[in-house]
DSSP file (Angstrom, degrees, kcal/mol; ACC not computed):
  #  RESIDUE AA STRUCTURE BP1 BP2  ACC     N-H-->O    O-->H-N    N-H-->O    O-->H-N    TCO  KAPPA ALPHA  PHI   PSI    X-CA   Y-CA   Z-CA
    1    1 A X              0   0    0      0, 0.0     2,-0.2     0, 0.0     0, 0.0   0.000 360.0 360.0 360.0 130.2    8.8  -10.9   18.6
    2    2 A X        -     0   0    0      1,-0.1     2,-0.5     0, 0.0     0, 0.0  -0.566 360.0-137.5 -82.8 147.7    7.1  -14.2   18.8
    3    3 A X        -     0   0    0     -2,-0.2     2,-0.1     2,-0.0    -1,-0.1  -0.843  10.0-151.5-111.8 109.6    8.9  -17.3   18.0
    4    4 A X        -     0   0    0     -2,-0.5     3,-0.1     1,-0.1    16,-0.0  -0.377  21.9-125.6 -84.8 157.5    8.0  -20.2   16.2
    5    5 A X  S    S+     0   0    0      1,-0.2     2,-0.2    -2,-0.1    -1,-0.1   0.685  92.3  34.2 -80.2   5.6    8.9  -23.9   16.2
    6    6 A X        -     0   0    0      2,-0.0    14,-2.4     0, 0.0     2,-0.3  -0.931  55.9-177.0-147.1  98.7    9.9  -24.1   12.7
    7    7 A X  E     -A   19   0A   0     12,-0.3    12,-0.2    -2,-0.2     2,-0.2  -0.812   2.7-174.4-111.3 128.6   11.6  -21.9   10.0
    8    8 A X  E     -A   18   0A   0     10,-2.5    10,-2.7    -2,-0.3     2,-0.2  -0.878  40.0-100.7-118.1 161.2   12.2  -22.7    6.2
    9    9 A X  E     -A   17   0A   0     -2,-0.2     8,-0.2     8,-0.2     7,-0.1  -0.658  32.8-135.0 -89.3 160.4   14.2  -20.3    4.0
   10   10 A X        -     0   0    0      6,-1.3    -1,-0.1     5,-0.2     7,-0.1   0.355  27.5-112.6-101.1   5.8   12.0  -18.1    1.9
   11   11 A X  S    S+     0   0    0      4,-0.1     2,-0.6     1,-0.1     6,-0.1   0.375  82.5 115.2 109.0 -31.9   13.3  -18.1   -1.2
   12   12 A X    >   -     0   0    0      4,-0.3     3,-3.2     1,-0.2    -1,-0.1  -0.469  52.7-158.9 -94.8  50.6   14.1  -14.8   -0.9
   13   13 A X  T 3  S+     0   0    0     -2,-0.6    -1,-0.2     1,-0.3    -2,-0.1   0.376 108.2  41.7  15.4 -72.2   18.2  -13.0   -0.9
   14   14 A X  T 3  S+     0   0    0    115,-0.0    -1,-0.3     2,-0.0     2,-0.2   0.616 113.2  67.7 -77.5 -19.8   16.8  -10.0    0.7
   15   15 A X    <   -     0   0    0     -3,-3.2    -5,-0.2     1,-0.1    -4,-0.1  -0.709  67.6-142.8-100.2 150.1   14.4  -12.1    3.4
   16   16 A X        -     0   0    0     -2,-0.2    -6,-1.3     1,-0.2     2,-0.4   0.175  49.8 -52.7 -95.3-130.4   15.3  -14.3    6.1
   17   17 A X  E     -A    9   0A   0     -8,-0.2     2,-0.3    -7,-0.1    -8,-0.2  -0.786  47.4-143.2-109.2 146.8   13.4  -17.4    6.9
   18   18 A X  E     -A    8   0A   0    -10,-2.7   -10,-2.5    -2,-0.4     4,-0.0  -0.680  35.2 -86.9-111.6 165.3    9.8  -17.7    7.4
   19   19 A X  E     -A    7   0A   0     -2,-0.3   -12,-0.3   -12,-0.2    -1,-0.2  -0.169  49.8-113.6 -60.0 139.3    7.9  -20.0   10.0
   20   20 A X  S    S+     0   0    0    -14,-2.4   -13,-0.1     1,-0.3    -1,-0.1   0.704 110.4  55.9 -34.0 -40.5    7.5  -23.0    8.2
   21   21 A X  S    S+     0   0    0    -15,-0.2    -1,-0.3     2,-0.1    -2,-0.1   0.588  82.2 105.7 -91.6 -29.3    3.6  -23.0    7.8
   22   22 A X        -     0   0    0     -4,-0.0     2,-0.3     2,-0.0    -4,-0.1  -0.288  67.6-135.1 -47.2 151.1    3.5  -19.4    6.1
   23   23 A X        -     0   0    0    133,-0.1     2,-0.5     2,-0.0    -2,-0.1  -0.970   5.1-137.3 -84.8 128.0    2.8  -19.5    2.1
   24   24 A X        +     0   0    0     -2,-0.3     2,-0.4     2,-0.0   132,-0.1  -0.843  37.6 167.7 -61.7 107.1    4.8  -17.5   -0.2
   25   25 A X        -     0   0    0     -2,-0.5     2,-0.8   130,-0.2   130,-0.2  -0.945  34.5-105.4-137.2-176.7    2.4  -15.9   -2.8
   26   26 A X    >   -     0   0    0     -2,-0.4     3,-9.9     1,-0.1     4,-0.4  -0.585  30.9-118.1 -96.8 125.6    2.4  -13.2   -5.4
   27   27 A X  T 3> S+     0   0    0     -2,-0.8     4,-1.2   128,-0.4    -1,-0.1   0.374 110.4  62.4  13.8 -52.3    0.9  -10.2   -4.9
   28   28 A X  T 34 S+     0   0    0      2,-0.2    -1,-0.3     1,-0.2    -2,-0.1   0.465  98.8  60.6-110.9 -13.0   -1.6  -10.4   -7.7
   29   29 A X  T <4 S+     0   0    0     -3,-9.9    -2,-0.2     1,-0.1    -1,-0.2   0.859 116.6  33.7 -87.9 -30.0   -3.2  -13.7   -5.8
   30   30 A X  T  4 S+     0   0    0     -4,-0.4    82,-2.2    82,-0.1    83,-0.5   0.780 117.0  46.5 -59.4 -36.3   -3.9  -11.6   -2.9
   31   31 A X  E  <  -B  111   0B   0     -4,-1.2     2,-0.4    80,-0.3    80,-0.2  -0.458  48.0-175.8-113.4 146.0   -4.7   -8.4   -4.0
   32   32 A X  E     -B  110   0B   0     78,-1.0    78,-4.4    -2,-0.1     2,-0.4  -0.936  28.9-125.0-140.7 173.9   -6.9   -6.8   -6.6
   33   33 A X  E     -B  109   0B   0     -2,-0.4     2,-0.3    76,-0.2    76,-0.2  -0.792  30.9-161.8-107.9 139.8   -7.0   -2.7   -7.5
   34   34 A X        -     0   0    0     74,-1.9    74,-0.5    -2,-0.4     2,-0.2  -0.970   9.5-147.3-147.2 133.2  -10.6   -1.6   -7.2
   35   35 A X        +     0   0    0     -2,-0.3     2,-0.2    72,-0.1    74,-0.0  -0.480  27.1 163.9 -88.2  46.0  -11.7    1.4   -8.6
   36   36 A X        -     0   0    0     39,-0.4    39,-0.8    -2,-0.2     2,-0.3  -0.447  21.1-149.6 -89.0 165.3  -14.4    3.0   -6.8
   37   37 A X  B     -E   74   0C   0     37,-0.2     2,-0.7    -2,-0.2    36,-0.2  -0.825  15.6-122.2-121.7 155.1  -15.4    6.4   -7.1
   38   38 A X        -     0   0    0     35,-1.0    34,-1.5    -2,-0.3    35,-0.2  -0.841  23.7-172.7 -89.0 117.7  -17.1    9.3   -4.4
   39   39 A X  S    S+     0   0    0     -2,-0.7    -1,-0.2    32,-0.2    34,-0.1   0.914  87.3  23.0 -55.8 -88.2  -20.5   10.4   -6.0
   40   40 A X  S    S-     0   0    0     31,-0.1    31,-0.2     1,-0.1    -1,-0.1   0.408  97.9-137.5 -71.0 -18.5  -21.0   13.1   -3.5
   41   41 A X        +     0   0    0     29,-0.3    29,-0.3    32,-0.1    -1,-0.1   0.385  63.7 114.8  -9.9  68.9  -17.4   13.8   -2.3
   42   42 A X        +     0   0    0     27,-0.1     2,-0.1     2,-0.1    -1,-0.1  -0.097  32.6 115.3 -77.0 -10.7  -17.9   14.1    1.1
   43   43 A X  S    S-     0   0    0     27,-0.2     2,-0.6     1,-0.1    57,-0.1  -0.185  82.3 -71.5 -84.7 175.1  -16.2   11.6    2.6
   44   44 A X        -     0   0    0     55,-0.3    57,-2.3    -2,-0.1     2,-0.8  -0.591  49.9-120.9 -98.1 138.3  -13.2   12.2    4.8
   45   45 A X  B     -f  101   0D   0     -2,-0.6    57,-0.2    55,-0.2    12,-0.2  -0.551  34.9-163.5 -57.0  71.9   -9.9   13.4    2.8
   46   46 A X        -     0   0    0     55,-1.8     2,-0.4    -2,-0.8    10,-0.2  -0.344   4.2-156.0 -52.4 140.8   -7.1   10.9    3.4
   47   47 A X  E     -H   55   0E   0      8,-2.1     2,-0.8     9,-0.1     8,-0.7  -0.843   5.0-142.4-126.1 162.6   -3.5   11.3    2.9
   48   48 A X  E     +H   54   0E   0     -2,-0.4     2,-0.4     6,-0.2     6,-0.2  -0.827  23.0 169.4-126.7 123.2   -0.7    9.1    2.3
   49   49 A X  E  >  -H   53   0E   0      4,-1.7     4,-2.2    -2,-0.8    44,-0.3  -0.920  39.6-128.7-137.4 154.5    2.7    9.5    3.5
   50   50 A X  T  4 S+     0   0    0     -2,-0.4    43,-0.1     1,-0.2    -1,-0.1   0.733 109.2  36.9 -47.3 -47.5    6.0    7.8    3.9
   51   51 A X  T  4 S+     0   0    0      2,-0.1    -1,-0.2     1,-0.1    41,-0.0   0.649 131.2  23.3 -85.0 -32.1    6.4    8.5    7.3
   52   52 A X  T  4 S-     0   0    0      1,-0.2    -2,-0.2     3,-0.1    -1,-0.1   0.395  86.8-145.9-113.2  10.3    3.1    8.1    8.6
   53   53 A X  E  <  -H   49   0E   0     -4,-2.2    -4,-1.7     1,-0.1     2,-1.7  -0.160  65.3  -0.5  51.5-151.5    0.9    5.7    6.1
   54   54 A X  E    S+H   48   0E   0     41,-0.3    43,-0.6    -6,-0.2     2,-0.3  -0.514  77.2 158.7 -89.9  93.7   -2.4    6.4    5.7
   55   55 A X  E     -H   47   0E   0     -2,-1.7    -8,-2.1    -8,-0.7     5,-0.1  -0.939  46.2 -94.4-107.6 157.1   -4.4    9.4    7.6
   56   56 A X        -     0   0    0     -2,-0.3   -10,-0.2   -10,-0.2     4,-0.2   0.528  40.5-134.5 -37.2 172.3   -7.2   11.6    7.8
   57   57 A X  S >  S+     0   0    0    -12,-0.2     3,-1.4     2,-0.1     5,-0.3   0.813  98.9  67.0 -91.9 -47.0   -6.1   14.7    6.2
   58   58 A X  T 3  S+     0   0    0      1,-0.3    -1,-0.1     3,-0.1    -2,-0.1   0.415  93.7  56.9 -88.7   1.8   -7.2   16.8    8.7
   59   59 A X  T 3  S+     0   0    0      2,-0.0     2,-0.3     0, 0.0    -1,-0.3   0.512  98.7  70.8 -81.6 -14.7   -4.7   15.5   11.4
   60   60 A X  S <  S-     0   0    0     -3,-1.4     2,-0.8    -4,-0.2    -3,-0.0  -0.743  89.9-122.1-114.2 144.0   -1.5   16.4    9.1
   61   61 A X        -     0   0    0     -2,-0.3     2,-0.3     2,-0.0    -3,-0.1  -0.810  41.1-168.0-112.6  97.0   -0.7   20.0    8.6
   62   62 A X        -     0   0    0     -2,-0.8    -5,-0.0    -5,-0.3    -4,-0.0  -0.473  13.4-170.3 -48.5  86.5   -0.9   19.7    4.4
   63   63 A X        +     0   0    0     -2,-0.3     2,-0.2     2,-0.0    -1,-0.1   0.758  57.1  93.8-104.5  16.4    0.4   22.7    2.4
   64   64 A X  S    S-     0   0    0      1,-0.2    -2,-0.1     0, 0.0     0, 0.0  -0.516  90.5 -77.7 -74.1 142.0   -0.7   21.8   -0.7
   65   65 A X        -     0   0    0     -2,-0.2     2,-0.3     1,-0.1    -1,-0.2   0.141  34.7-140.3 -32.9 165.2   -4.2   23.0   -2.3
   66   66 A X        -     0   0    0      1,-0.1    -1,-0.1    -3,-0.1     3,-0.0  -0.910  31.6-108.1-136.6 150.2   -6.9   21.3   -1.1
   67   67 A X        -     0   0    0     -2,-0.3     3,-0.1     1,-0.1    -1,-0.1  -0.175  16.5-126.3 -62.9 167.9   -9.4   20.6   -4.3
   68   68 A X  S    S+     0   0    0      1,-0.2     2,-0.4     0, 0.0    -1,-0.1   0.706  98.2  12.0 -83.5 -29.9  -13.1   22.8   -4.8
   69   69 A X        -     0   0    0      2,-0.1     2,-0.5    -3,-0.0    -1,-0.2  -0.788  56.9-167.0-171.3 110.7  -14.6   19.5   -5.0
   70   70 A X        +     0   0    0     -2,-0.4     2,-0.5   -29,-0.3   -29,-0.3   0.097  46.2 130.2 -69.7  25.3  -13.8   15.6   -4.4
   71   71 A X  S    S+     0   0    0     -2,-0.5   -32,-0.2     1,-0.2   -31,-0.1  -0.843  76.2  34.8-110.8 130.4  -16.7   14.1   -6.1
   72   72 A X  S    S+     0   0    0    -34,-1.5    -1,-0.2    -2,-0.5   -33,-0.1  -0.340  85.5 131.8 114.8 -43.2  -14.2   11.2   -8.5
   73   73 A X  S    S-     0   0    0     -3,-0.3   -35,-1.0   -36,-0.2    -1,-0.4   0.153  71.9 -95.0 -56.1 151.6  -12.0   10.8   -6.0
   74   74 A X  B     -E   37   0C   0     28,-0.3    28,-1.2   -37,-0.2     2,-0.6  -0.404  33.1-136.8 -72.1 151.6  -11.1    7.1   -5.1
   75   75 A X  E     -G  101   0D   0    -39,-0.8     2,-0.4    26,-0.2   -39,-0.4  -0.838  26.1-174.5-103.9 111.4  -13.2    5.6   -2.3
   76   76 A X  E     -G  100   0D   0     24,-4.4    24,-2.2    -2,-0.6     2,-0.3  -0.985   5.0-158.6-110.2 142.0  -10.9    3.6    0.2
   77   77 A X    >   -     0   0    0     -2,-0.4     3,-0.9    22,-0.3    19,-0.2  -0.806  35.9 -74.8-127.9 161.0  -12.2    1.4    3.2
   78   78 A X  T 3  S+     0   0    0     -2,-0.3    19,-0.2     1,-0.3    -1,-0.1   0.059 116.9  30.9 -59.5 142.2  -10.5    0.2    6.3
   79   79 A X  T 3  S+     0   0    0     17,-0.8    32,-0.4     1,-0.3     2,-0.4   0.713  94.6 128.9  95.2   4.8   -8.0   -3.0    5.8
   80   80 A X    <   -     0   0    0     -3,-0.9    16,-1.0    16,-0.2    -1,-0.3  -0.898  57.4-133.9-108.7 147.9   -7.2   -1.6    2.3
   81   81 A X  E     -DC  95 109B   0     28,-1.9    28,-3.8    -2,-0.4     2,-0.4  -0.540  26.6-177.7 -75.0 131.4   -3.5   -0.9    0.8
   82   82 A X  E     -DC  94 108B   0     12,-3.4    12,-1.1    26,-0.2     2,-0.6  -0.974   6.2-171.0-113.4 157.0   -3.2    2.5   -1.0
   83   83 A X  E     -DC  93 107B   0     24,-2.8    24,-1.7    -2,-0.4     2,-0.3  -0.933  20.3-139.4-132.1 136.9   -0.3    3.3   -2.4
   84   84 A X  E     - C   0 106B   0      8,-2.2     4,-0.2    -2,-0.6    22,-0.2  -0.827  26.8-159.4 -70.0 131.8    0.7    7.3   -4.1
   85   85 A X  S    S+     0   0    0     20,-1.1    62,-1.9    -2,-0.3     3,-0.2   0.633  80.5  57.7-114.5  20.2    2.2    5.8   -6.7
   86   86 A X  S    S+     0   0    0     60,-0.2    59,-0.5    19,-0.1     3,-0.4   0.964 117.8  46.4 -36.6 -71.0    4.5    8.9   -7.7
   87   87 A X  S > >S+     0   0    0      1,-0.2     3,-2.1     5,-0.2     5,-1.7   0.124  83.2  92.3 -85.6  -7.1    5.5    8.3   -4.2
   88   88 A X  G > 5S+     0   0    0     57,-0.3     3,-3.9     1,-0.3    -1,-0.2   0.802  75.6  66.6 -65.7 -27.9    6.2    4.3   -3.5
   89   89 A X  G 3 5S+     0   0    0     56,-0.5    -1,-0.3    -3,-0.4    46,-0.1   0.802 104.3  50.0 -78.5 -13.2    9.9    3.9   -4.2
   90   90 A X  G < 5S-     0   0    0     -3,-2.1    -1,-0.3    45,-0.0    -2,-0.2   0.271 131.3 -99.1-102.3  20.1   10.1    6.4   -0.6
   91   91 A X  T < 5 +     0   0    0     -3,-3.9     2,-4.7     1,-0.1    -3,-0.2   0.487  67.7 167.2  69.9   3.3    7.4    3.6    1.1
   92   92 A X      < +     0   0    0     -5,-1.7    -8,-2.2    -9,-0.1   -42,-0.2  -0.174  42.4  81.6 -29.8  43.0    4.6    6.2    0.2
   93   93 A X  E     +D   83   0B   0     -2,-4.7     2,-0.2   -44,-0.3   -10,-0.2  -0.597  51.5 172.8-156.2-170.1    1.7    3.6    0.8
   94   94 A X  E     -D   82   0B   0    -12,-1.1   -12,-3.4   -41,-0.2     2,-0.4  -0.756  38.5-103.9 150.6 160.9   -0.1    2.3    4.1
   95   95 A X  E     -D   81   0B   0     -2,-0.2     2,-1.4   -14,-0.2   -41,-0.3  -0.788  45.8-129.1 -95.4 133.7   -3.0    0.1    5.1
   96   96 A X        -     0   0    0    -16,-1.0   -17,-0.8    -2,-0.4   -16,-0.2  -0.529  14.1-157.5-110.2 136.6   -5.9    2.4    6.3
   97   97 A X  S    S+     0   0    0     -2,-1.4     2,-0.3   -43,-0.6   -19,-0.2   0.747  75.1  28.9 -66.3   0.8   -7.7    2.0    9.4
   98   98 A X  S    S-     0   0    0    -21,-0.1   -22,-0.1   -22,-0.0    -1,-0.1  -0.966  93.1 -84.4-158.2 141.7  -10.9    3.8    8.7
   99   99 A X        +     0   0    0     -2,-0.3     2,-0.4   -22,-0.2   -55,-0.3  -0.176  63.7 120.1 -47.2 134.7  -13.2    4.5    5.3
  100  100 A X  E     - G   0  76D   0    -24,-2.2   -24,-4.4   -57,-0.1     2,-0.3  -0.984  54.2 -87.2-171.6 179.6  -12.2    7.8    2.8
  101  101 A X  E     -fG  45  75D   0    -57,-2.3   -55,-1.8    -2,-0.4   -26,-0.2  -0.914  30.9-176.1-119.9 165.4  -11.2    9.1   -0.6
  102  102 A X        -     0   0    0    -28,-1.2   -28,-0.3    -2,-0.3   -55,-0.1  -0.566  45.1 -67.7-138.8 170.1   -7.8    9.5   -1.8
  103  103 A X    >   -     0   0    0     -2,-0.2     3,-3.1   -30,-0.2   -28,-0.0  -0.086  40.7-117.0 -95.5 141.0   -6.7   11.0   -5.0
  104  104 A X  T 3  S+     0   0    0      1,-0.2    -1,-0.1   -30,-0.1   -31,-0.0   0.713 117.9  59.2 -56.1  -9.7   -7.5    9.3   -8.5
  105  105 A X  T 3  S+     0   0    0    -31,-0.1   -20,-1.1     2,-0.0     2,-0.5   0.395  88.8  87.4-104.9   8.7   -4.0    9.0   -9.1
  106  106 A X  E <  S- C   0  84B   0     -3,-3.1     2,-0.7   -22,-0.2   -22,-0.2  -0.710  76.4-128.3 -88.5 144.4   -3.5    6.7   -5.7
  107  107 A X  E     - C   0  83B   0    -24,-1.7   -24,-2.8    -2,-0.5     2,-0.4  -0.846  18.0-153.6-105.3 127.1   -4.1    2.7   -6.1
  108  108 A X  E     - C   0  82B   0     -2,-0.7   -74,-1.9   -74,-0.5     2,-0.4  -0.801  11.5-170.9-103.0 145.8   -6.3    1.0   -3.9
  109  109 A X  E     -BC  33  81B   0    -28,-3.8   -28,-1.9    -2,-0.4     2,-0.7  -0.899   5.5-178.1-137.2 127.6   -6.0   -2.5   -3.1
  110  110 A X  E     -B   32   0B   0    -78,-4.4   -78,-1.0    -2,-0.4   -30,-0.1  -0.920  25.6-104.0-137.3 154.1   -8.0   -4.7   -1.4
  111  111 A X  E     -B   31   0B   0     -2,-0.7   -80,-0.3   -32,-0.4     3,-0.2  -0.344   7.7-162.4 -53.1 121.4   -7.9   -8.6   -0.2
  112  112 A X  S    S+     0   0    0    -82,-2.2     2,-0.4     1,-0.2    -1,-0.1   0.981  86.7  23.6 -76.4 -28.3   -9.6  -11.0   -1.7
  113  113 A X  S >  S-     0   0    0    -83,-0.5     2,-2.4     0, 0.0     3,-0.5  -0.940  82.3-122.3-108.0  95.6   -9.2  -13.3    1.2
  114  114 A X  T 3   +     0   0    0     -2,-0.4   -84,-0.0    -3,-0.2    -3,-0.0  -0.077  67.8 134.5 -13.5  48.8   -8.6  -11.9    4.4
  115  115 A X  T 3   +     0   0    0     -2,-2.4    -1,-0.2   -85,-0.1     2,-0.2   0.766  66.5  65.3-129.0 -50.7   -4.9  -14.3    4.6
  116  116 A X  S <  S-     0   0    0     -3,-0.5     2,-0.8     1,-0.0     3,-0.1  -0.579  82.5-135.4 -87.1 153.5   -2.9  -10.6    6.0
  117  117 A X    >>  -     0   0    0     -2,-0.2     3,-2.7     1,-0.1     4,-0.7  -0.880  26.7-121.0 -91.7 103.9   -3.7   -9.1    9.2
  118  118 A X  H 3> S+     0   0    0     -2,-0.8     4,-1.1     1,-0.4     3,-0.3   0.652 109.1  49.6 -22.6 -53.9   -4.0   -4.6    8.4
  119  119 A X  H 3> S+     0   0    0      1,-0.3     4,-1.4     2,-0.2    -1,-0.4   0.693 109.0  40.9 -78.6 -18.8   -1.4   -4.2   10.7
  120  120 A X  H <> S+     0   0    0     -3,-2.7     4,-0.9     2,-0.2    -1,-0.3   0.718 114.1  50.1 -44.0 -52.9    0.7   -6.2   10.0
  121  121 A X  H  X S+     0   0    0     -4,-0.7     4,-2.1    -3,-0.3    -2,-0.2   0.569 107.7  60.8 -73.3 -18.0    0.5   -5.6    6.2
  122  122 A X  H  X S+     0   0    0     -4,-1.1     4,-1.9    -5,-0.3    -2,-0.2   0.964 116.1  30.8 -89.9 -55.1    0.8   -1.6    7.0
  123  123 A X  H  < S+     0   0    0     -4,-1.4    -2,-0.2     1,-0.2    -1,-0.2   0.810 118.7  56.6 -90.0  -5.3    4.2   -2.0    8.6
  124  124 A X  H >< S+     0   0    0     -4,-0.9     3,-1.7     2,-0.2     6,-0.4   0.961 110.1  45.3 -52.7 -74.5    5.4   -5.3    6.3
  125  125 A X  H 3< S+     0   0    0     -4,-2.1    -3,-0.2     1,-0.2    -2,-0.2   0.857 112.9  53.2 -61.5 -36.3    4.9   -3.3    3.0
  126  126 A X  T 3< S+     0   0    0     -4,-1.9     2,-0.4    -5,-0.2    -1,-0.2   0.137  79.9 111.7 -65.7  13.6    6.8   -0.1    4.7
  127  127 A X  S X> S-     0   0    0     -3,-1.7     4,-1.7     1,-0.1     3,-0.5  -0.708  78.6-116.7 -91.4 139.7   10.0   -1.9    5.7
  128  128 A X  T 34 S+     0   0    0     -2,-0.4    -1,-0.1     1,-0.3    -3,-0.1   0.335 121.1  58.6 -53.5  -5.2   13.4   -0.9    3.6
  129  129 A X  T >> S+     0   0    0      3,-0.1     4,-1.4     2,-0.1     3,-0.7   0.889 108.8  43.1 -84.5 -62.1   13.5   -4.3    2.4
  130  130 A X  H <> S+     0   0    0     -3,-0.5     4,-2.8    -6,-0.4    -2,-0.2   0.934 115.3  48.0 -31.7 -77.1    9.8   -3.7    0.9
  131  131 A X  H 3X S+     0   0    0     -4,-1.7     4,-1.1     2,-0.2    -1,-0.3   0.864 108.7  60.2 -48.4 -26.3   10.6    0.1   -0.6
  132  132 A X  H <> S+     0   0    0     -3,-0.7     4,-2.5    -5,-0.5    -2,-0.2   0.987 107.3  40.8 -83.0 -51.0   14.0   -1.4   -2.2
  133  133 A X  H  X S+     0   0    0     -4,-1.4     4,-3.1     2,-0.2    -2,-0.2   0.811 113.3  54.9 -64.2 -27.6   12.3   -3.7   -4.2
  134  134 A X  H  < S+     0   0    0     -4,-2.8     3,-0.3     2,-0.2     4,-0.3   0.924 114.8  43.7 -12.7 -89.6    9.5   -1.0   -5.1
  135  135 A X  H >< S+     0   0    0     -4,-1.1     3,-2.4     2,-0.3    -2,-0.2   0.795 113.2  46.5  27.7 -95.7   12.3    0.9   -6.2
  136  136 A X  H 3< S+     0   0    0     -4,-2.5    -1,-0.3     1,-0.3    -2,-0.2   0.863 118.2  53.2 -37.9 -57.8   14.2   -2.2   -8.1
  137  137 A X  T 3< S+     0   0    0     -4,-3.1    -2,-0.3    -3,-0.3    -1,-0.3   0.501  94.4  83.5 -38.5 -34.4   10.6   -2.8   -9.7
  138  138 A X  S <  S-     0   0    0     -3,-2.4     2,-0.3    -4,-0.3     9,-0.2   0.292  71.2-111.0 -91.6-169.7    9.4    0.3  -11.1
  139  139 A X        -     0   0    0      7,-2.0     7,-0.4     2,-0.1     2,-0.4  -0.851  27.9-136.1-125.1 151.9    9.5    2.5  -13.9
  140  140 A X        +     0   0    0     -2,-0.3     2,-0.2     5,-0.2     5,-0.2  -0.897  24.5 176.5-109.4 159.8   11.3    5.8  -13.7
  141  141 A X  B >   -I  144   0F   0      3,-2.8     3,-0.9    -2,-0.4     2,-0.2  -0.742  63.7 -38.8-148.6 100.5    9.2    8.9  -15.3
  142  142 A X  T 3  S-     0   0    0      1,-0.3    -1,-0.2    -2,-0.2     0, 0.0  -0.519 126.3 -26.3  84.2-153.8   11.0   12.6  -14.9
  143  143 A X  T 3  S+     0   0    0     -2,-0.2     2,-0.3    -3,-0.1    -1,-0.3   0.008 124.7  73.3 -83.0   4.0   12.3   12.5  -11.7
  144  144 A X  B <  S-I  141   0F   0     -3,-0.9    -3,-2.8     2,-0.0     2,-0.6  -0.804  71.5-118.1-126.0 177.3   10.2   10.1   -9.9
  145  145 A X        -     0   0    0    -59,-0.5     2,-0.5    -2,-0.3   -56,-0.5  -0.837  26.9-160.8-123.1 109.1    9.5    6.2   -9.8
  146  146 A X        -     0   0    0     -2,-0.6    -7,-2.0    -7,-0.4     2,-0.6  -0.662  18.1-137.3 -89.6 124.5    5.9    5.3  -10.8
  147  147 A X        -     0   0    0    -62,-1.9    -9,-0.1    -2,-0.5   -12,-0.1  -0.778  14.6-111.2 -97.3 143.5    5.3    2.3   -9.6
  148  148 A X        -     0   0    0     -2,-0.6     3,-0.1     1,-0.1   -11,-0.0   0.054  10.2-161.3 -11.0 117.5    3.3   -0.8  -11.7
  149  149 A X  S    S+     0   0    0      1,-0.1    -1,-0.1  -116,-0.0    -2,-0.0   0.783 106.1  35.7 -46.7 -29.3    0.0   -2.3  -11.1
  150  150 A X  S    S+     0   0    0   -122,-0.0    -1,-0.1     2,-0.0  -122,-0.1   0.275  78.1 150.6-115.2 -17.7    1.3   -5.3  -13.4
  151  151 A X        -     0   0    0     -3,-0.1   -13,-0.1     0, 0.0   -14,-0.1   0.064  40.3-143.6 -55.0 117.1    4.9   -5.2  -12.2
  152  152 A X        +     0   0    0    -15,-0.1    -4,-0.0  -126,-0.0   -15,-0.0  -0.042  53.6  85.3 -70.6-164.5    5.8   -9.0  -12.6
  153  153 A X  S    S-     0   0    0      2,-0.0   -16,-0.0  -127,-0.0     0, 0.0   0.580  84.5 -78.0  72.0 137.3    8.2  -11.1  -10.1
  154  154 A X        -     0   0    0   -128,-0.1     2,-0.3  -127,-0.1  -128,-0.1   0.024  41.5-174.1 -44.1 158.9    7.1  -12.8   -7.0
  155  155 A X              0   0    0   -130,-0.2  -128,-0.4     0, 0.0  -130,-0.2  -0.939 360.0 360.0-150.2 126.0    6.5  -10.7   -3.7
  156  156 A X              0   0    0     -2,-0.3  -131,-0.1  -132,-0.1  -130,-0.1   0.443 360.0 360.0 -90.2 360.0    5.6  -12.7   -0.2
């Protein structure tokens, strides 16, 4: 891991200390949810999983239906967060390397400023420190933990 010459503590219980020159900000200054839709839906079928983040569809062996027709489905593009969010509180989310759709119930997230690097953010947001606060954050509904667009408290 590369090593910097300067560390301050972050603020954080659950985080250690970050190089000195990072920013701490919340979530909601980096990020916005965009809502695009597939006209034609045609595009290639992405999935999101806990264990693997985000990939093609057609690389995973899927036993769940597959739709008659994707045209609604959310439009995601490389270098953007989805998250299932039925699914967050098990790290159900990833940065995706390549353009697709994903289900209308997934939230897609994109930078406004480039400030994270995709890879980085992919295995950052999937760390067991990351999923516990999901977790701590969320709402429970039945037997799963949906998580927030809106969910307040700081996030680095």
């Amino acid at each position: 891991m590369r090593r910097y010459e300067q560390y301050a503590p972050s603020g954080f219980e659950w985080l250690r200390d970050l190089p000195s020159h990072w920013s701490i900000l919340r979530a909601k200054y980096v990020f916005r949810e965009f809502d695009d839709r597939s006209v034609a839906g045609d595009e290639e079928l992405l999935s999101v999983s806990h264990l693997t983040g985000v990939t093609p569809r057609s690389e995973k062996n899927v036993t769940m239906f597959m739709a008659e027709d994707y045209t609604g489905a959310k439009l995601c593009k490389n270098g953007d967060l989805v998250i299932n969010t039925m699914w967050a509180w098990m790290g159900a989310l990833g940065v995706s390397s390549t353009t697709g759709i994903v289900s209308p119930a997934y939230g897609v997230y994109r930078q406004l400023e480039q400030r994270l690097r995709p890879r980085y953010m992919d295995w950052l947001f999937r760390t067991p420190m990351y999923v516990a606060e999901y977790t701590r954050r969320s709402q429970r509904a039945d037997l799963r933990v949906r998580t927030l667009p809106g969910a307040s408290g700081r996030r680095p």
